[in-house]
C-alpha positions in Angstrom: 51.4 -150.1 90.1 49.9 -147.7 87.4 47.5 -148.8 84.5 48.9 -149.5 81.0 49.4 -146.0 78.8 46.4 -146.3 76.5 47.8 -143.3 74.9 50.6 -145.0 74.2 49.7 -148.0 73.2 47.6 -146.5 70.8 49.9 -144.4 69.1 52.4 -147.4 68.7 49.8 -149.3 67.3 48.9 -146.4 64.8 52.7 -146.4 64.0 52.7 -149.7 62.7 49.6 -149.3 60.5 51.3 -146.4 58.9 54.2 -148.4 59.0 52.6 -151.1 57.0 50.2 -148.6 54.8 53.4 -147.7 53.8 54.8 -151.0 52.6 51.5 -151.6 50.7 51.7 -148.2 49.4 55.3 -149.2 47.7 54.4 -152.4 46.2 51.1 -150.5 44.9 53.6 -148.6 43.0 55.4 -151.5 41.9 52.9 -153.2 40.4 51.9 -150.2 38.6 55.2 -149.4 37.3 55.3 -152.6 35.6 51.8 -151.9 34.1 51.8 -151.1 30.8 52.3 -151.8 26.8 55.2 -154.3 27.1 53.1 -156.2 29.5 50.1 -158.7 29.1 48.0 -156.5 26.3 44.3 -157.0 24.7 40.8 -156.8 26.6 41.3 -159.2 29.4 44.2 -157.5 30.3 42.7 -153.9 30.0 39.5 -155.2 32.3 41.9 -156.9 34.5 43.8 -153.2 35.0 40.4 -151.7 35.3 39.7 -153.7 38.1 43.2 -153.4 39.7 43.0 -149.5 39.2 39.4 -149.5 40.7 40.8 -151.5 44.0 43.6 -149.4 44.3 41.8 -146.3 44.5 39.2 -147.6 47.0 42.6 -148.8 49.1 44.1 -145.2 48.8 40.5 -144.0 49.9 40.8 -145.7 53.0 44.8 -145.5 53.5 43.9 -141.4 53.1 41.4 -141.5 56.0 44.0 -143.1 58.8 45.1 -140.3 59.7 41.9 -138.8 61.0 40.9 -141.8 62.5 44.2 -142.1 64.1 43.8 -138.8 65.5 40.1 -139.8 67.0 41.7 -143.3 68.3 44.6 -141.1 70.2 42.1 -138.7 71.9 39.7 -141.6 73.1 42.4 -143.1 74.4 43.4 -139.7 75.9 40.2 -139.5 77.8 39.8 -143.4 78.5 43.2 -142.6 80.3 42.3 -140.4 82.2 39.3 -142.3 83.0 41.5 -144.7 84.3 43.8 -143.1 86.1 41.1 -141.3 88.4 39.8 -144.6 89.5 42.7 -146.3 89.9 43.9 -143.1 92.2 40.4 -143.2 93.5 38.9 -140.3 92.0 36.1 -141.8 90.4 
């Protein structure tokens, strides 16, 4: 019997956050292609887009830094792994 792939695992994980980054992404876009002058106008509406625009960017920050982190995730898991593999072969 061998020990679960952490490799693996983590990768598939990381596939379905980019997977669902990507989704969010999309209806990010929706919403601001609806944005604009035939829309809700005036100052409520303009701080209310401020806001929006603000969270968005902040989102995209952290959507932006997946990637590295995924990358981080995938070699820990790497060397977890292997961690794992030489003591359940008995190599400790």
């Amino acid at each position: 019997m061998s020990t679960p792939n952490e490799e693996n695992l983590c990768r598939t994980d990381m596939g379905k956050i980019e997977s669902d980054v990507s989704d969010i992404r999309t209806a990010i876009k929706k919403v601001h292609d609806v944005m604009g002058a035939k829309t809700w106008v005036g100052a409520t509406a303009d701080m209310w887009a401020s806001d929006f625009n603000g969270r968005m960017t902040s989102l995209s920050r952290l959507f932006d830094s997946f990637p590295a982190e995924e990358q981080r995730l995938i070699a820990k898991a790497q060397k977890d792994q292997a961690a794992s593999d030489r003591k359940y072969h008995g190599h400790a």
